[in-house]
C-alpha positions in Angstrom: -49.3 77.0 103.7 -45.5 76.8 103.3 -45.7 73.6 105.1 -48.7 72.5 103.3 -46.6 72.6 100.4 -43.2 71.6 101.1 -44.9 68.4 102.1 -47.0 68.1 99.4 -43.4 68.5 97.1 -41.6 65.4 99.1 -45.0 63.3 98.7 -44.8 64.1 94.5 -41.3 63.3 94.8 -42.0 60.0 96.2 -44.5 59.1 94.0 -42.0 59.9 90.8 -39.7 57.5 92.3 -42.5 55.2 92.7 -43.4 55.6 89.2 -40.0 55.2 87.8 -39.2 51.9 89.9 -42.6 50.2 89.5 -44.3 51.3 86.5 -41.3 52.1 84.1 -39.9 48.6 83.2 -43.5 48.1 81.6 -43.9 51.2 80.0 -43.2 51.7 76.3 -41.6 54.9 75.5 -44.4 56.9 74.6 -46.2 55.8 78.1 -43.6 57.2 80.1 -43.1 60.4 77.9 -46.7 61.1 78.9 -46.3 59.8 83.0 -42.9 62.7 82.7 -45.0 65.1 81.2 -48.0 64.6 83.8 -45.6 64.4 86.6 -43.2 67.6 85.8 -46.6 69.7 84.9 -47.7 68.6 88.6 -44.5 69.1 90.2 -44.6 72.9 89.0 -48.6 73.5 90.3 -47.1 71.6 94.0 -44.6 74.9 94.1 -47.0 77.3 93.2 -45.5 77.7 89.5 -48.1 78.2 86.6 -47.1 77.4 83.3 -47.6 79.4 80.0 -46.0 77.5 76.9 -46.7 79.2 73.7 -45.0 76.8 71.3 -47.7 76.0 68.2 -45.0 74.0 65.9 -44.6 70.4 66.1 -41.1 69.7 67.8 -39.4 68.2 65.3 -36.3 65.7 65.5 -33.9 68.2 66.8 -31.3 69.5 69.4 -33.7 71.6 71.9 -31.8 74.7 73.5 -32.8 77.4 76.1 -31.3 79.8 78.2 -30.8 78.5 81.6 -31.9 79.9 84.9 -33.0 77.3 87.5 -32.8 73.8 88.2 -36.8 74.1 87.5 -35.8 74.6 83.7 -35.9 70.7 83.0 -39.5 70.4 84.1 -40.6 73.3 82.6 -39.3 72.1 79.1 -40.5 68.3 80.0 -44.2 69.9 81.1 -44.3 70.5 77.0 -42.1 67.7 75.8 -40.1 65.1 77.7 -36.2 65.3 76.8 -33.1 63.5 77.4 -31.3 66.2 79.2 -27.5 67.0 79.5 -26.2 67.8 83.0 -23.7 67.7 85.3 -22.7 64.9 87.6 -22.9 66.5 90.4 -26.9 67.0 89.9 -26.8 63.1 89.9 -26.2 63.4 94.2 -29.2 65.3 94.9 -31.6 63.9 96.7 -34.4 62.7 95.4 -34.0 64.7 92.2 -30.9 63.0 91.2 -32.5 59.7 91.1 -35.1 60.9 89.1 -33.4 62.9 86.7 -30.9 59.0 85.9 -34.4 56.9 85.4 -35.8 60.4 83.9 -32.9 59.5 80.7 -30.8 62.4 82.0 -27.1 61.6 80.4 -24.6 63.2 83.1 -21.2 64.2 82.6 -18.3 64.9 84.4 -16.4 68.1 84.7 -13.5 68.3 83.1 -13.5 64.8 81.3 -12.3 65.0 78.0 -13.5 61.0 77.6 -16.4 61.5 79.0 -17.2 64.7 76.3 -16.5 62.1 73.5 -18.7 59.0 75.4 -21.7 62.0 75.8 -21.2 63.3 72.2 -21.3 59.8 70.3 -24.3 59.1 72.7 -26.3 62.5 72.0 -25.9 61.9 67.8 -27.3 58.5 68.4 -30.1 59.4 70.5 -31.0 62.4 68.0 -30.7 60.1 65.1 -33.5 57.8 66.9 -35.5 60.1 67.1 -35.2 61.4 70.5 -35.2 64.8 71.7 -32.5 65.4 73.3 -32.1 69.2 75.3 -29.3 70.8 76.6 -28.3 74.5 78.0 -25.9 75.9 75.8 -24.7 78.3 78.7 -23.3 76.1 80.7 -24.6 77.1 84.4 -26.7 79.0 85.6 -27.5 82.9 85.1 -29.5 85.5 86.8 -32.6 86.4 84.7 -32.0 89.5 82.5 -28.8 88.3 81.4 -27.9 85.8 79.0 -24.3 84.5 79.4 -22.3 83.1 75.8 -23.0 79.5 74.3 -20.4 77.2 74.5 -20.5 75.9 70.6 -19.4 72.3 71.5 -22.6 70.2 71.9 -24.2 72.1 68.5 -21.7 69.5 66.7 -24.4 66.4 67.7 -27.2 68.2 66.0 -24.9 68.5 62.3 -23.5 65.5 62.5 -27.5 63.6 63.3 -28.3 65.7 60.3 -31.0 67.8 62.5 -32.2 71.0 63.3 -31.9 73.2 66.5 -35.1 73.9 67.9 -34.5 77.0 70.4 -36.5 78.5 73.5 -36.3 81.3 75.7 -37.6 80.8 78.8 -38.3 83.3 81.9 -40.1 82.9 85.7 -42.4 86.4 86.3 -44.5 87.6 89.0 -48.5 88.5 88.6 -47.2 92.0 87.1 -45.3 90.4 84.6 -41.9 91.3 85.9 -39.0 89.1 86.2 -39.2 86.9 89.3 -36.0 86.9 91.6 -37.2 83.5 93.2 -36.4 81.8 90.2 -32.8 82.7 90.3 -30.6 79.4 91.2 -26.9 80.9 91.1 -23.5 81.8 93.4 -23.5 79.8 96.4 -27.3 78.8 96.8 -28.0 75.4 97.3 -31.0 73.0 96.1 -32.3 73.1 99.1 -32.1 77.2 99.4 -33.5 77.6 96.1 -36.5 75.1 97.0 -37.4 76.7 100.5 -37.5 80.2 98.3 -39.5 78.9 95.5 -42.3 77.3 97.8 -42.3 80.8 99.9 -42.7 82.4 96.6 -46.4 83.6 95.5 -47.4 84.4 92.1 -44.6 83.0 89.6 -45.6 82.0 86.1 -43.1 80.3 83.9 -43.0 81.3 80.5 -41.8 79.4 77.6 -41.8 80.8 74.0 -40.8 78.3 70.8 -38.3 80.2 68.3 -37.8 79.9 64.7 -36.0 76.6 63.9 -32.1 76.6 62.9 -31.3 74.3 60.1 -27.4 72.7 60.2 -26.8 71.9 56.9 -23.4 73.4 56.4 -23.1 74.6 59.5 -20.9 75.2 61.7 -21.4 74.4 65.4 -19.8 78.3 66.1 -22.0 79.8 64.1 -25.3 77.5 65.6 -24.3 78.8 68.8 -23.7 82.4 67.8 -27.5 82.5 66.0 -29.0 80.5 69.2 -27.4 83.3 71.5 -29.0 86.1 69.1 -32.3 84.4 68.3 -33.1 83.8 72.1 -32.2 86.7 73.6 -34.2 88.4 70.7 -36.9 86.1 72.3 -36.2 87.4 75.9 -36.6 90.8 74.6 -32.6 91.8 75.2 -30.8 94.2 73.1 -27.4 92.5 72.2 -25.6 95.1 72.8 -27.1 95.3 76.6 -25.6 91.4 77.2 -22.3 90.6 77.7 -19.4 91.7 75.9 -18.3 88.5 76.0 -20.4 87.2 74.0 -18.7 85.1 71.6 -19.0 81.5 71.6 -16.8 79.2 72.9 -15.6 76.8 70.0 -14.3 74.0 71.7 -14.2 70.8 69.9 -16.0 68.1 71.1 -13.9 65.4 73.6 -11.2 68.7 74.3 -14.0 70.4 76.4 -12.0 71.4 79.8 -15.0 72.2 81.4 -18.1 71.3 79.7 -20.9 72.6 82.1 -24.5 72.0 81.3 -26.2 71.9 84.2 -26.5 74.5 87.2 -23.9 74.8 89.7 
């Protein structure tokens, strides 16, 4: 079965690529929205993953956030709606994956890169101001599930200067008892290829993805978005605040003097 299924994931991967390389170029937008959506829904039933999305609002024109746990995340949010997601360059090397994720729209950025902050930043308000949803994790990397590490306030900026809400969503991988599932966890040392191999050998993981009340930026300030994302989400995962970190105050780093503007895991 584990077999069965790792080579049933390279044969989906393949035919993503294929999709992106052949059918893409004469695909309007909304065409390949619905071949990502189709194809990330798919690529979670090929690892054994059912999907539970309770999210009954229209998505508006908005900055998406979620907590971040896995490098499964992006296809979990693109099974419901296809995003432009923020990440790290490094994600941009993995095989397979990478490539998808740059024909996918994925805007990568490089670590410590105060120019490249200011190049993603101008690029995000545009993209929001289009129209498109754009999604990023406000934690910065990855962490274990039952914790929620502090938002980085940097990024909220693009959603008050396009003049747009943030739409927030927790997110969380459990077993057939409804407990958290340690598969899911991508963090430390662990490779892609680790946290793959463990996922496929996995049985019984259901993601879970849970819309939350909308957070308009008029007036805002990008500390305080990131202070009531933190609080709303992990309201939505169920944690106390005072069981998460105690550091737990927002970063407030202007954009384009971010030293280290993870968004992706590591």
């Amino acid at each position: 079965m584990f077999v069965f299924r790792l080579l049933r994931l390279i044969a989906h991967l393949f035919l993503g690529m294929a999709i992106c390389a052949i059918l893409f170029p004469f695909t309007s937008a909304k065409g390949q929205e619905a071949h990502i959506r189709r194809w990330s829904h798919k690529l979670l039933r090929v690892c054994g993953i059912s999907v539970k999305i309770d999210s009954p609002q229209p998505i508006p024109r908005a900055l998406l956030v979620a907590n971040h746990i896995s490098w499964l995340d992006i296809f979990v949010v693109n099974s419901l709606q296809p995003c432009r997601f923020v990440a790290k360059s490094d994600i941009r090397s993995w095989p397979l994956i990478g490539w998808l994720c740059a024909k996918t729209g994925t805007i990568f950025i490089s670590r410590g890169k105060a120019s490249d902050v200011r190049r993603i930043f101008k690029g995000l308000v545009e993209s929001i101001e289009k129209g498109e949803h754009v999604a990023f994790f406000p934690e910065g990397t990855t962490a274990p599930q039952g914790t929620l590490l502090p938002f980085h306030a940097n990024l909220f900026e693009a959603a008050i200067d396009a003049k747009a809400p943030v739409q927030p969503y927790a997110l969380r991988y459990v077993d057939s008892e409804g407990k958290l599932h340690p598969a899911a966890d991508f963090i430390g040392d662990m490779s892609i290829v680790e946290s793959i191999l463990a996922i496929l050998k996995s049985r019984g993981m259901t993601a879970e993805l849970k819309q939350l009340p909308i957070i308009p930026t008029e007036g805002a300030h990008r500390r305080d978005l990131a202070r009531v994302s933190h609080a709303v989400i992990a309201g939505g995962l169920g944690y106390a605040m005072e069981e998460l970190s105690p550091v737990s105050v927002p970063a407030d780093i202007a954009p384009g003097t971010a030293p280290d503007p993870q968004v992706a895991p590591q």
